[in-house]
C-alpha positions as CSV (number, residue, x, y, z in Angstrom):
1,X,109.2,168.9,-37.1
2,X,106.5,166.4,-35.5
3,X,107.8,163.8,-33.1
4,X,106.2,160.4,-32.1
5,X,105.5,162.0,-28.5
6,X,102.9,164.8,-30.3
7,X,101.2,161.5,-31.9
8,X,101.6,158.6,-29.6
9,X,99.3,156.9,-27.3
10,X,100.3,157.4,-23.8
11,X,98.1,155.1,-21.9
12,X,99.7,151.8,-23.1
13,X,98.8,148.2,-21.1
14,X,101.4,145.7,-21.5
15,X,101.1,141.9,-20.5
16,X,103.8,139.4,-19.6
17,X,105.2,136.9,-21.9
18,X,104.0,134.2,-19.3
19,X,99.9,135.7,-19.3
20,X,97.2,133.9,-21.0
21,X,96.4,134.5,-24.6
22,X,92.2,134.5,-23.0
23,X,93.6,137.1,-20.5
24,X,95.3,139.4,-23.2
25,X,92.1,138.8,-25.7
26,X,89.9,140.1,-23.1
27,X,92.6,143.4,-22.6
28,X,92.8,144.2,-25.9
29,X,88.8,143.6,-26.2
30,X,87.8,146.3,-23.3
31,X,90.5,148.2,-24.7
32,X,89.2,148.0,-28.0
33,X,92.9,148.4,-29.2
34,X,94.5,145.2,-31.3
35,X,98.1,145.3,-30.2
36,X,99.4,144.8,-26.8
37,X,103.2,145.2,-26.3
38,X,104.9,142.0,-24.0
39,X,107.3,143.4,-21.6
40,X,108.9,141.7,-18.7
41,X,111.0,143.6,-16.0
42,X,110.5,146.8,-17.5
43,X,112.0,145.4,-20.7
44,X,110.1,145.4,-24.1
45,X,110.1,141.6,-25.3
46,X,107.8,141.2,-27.8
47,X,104.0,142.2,-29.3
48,X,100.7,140.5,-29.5
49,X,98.6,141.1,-32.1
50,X,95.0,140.1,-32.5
51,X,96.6,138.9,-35.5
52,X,98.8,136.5,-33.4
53,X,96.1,135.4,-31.6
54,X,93.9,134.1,-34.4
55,X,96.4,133.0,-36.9
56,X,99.8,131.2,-34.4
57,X,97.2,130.5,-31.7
58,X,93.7,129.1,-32.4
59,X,94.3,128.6,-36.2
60,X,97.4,126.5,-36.0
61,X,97.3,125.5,-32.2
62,X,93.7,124.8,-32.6
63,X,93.0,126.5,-29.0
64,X,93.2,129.0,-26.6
65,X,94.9,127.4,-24.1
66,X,98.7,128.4,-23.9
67,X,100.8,131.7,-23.0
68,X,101.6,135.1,-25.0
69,X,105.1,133.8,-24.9
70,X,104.4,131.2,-27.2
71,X,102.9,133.1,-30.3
72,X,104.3,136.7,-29.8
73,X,106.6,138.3,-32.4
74,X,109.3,138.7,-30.9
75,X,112.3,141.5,-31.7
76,X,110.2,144.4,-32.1
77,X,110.8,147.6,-34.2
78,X,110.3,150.7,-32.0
79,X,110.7,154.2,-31.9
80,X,112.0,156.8,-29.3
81,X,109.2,159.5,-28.1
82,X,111.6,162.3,-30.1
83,X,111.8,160.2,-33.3
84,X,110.4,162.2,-36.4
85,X,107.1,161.1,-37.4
86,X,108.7,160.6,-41.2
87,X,111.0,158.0,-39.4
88,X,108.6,156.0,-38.0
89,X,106.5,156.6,-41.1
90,X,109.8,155.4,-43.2
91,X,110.2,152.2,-40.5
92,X,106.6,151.4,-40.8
93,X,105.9,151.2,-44.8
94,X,109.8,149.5,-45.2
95,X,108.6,146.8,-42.8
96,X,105.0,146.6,-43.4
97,X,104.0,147.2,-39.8
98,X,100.9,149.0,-38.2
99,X,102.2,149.1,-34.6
100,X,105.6,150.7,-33.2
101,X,105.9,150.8,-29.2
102,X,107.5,153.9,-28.1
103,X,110.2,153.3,-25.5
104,X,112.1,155.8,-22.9
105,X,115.6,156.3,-22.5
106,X,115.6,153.8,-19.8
107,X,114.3,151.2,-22.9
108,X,110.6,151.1,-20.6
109,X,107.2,150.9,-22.6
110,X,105.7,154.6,-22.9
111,X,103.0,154.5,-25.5
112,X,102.6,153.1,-28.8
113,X,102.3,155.1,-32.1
114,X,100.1,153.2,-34.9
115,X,99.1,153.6,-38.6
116,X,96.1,155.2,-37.5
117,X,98.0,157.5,-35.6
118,X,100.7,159.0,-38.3
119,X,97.9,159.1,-40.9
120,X,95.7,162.1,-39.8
121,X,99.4,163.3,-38.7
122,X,101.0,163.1,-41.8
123,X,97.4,164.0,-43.8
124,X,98.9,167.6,-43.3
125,X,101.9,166.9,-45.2
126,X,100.7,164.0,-47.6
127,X,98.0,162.3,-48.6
128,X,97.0,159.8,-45.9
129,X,95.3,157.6,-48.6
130,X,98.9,157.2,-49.5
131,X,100.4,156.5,-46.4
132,X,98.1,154.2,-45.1
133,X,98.7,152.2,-49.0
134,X,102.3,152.5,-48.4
135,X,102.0,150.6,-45.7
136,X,98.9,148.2,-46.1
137,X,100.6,146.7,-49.3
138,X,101.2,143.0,-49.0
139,X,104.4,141.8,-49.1
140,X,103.8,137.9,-49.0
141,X,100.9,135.2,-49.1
142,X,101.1,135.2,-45.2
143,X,100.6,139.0,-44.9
């Protein structure tokens, strides 16, 4: 049995829900990742998305000018480092998501597993092609 913590990214930024969206564009940029999870206190609130940024923020705000707290999704899915990579394979094509954060025991941000991540995982098992369909499907004109 593979769990998240044999497939997750370790090295996870976060950003506060009160940092600017500029700020968390240029993270994700020299991070080259497209996700950062929003955590305050120690305590997951939300994810940004690159998604978020271009679609809630400069498409329908029509700038850049305003605070992660005001476009991130809020009430996250996550995962536990020992969760089975089948459950957060399960979680992720049920809910059409590309991103889980993984938290600790103490609910505190300790990597992120993504599609990209449980697809060469689960290539052993299953055809990736198929996972990463499973989960790439779209659900509704806004997906």
């Amino acid at each position: 049995m593979t769990n998240i913590q044999d497939v997750m990214t370790q090295q996870v930024e976060t950003c506060s829900p009160s940092s600017s969206i500029i700020d968390v564009a240029k993270l994700m940029k020299d991070l080259d990742v497209g996700a950062i999870p929003v955590s305050e206190n120690n305590e997951l609130k939300g994810i940004l998305t690159d998604r978020d940024i271009v679609i809630h923020g400069l498409a329908e705000k029509g700038s850049a000018d305003f605070q992660v707290k005001e476009i991130m999704t809020e009430n996250v899915d996550y995962v536990k480092p020992d969760t089975d990579i089948n459950e957060a394979y399960t979680t992720m094509a049920e809910k059409q998501i590309r991103r889980l954060p993984v938290l600790d025991q103490n609910n505190q941000v300790v990597g992120i597993v993504s599609l990209g991540d449980l697809a060469v995982k689960l290539n052993q098992d299953r055809n990736s092609g198929d996972t990463l369909e499973d989960i790439s499907r779209p659900i509704g004109p806004d997906q």
